[in-house]
C-alpha positions in Angstrom: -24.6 37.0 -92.8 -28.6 38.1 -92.5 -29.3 41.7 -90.5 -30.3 40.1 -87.0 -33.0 43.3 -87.6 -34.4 42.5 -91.2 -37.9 41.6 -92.0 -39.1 38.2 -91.2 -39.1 37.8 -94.9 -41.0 34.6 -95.0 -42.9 35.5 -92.4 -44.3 38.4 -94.6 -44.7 37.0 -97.7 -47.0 34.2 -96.7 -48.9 36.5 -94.9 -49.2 38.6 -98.3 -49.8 35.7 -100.5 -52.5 33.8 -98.1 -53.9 36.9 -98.8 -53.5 37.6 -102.4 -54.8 33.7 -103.0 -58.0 34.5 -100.8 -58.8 37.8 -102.8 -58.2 35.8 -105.9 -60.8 32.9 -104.7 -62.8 35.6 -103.6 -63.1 37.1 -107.2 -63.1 33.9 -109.2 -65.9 32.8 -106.9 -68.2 36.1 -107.7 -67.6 35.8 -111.2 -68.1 32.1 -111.3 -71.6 32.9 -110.8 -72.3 34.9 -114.3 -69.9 32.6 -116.0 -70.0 28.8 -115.0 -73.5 27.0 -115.3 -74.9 25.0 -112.8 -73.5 22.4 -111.6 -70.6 20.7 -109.3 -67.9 22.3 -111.2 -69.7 25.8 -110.0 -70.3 24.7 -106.7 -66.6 23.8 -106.1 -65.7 27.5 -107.6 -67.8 29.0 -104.8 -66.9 26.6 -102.3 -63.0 27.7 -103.1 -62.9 30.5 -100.8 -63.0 28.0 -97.7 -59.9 26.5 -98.6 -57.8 30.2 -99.0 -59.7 31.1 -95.9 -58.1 28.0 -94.3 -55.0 29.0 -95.8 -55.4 32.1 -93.9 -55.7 30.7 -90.9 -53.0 28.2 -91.1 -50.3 30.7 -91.8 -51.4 32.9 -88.9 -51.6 29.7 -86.7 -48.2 28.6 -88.3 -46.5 32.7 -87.2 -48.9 32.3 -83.3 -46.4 29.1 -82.8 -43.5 29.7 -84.4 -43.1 32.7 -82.0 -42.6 33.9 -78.5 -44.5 34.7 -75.6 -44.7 38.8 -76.2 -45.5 38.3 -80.1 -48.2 35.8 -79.2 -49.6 38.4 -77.1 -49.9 40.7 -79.7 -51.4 38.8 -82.2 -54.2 37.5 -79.8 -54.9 41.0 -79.6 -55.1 41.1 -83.3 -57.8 38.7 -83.3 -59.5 40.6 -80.7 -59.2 43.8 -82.4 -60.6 42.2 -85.7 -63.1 40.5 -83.7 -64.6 44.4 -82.4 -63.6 45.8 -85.5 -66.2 43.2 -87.7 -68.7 43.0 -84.9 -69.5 47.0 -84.5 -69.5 47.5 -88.8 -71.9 44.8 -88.7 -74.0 46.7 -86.0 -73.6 50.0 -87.6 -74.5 48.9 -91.3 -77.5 46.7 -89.9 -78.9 50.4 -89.2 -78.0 52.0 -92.0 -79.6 49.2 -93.8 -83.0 50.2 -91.6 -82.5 53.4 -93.0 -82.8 52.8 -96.5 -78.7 52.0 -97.3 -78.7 49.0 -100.2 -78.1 45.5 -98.4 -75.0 43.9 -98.2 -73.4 40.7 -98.6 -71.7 38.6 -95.9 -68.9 38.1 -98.5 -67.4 42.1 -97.7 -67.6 41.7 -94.0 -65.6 38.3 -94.5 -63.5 40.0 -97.0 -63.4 42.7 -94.6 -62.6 40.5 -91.6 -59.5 38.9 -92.9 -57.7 41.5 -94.6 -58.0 43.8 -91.2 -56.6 40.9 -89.7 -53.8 40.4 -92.0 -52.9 43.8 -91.9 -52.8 43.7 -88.4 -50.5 40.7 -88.6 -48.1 42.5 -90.9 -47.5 45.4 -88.7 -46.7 43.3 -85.8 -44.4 41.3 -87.8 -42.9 45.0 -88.6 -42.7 45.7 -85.0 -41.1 42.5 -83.9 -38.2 42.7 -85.6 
């Protein structure tokens, strides 16, 4: 018999490894640039990102209906929160990048974006049970 109060195990672990395979595009896709000449074969590389990001957002589409009303809830606010979250970093680095702080790429606030998000997703998996 399960614990009627254990971890949504695979709940959790494709949240963790949607993850893990995004950071891993993410990585392959940077270094892709120094290491793959031009050409389709590179632009597929850097393209590969989309796809995990998809990923992403099939698995927390796949936990918003495979749950209830209360759990839904909370992970709308997720999104919100992650939405606030990305939005005033954005603002605040766009000033410290008038001040003279190096510029940055859209790839860390995406990278940024999603693993605030996931994390979010994992604590209210925590708290469901």
């Amino acid at each position: 018999m399960t614990d009627p109060n254990a971890l949504p195990q695979i709940a959790v672990r494709s949240v963790a490894y949607s993850q893990w395979a995004y950071w891993c595009s993410l990585v392959v896709a940077a270094l892709s640039v120094a290491y793959i000449p031009p050409g389709a074969v590179r632009i597929a590389v850097l393209l590969s990102p989309i796809l995990t990001g998809l990923l992403c957002l099939a698995v927390a589409y796949w936990l918003y209906q495979a749950c209830d009303e209360y759990i839904r809830y909370k992970l709308l606010k997720c999104v919100a929160a992650t939405a606030v979250i990305i939005a005033f970093g954005s603002l605040v680095y766009f000033f410290l990048e008038l001040l003279g702080f190096p510029r940055l790429s859209a790839l860390w606030i995406n990278l940024l974006g999603w693993s605030v998000f996931n994390l979010q997703v994992l604590y209210v998996i925590y708290r469901s049970r």
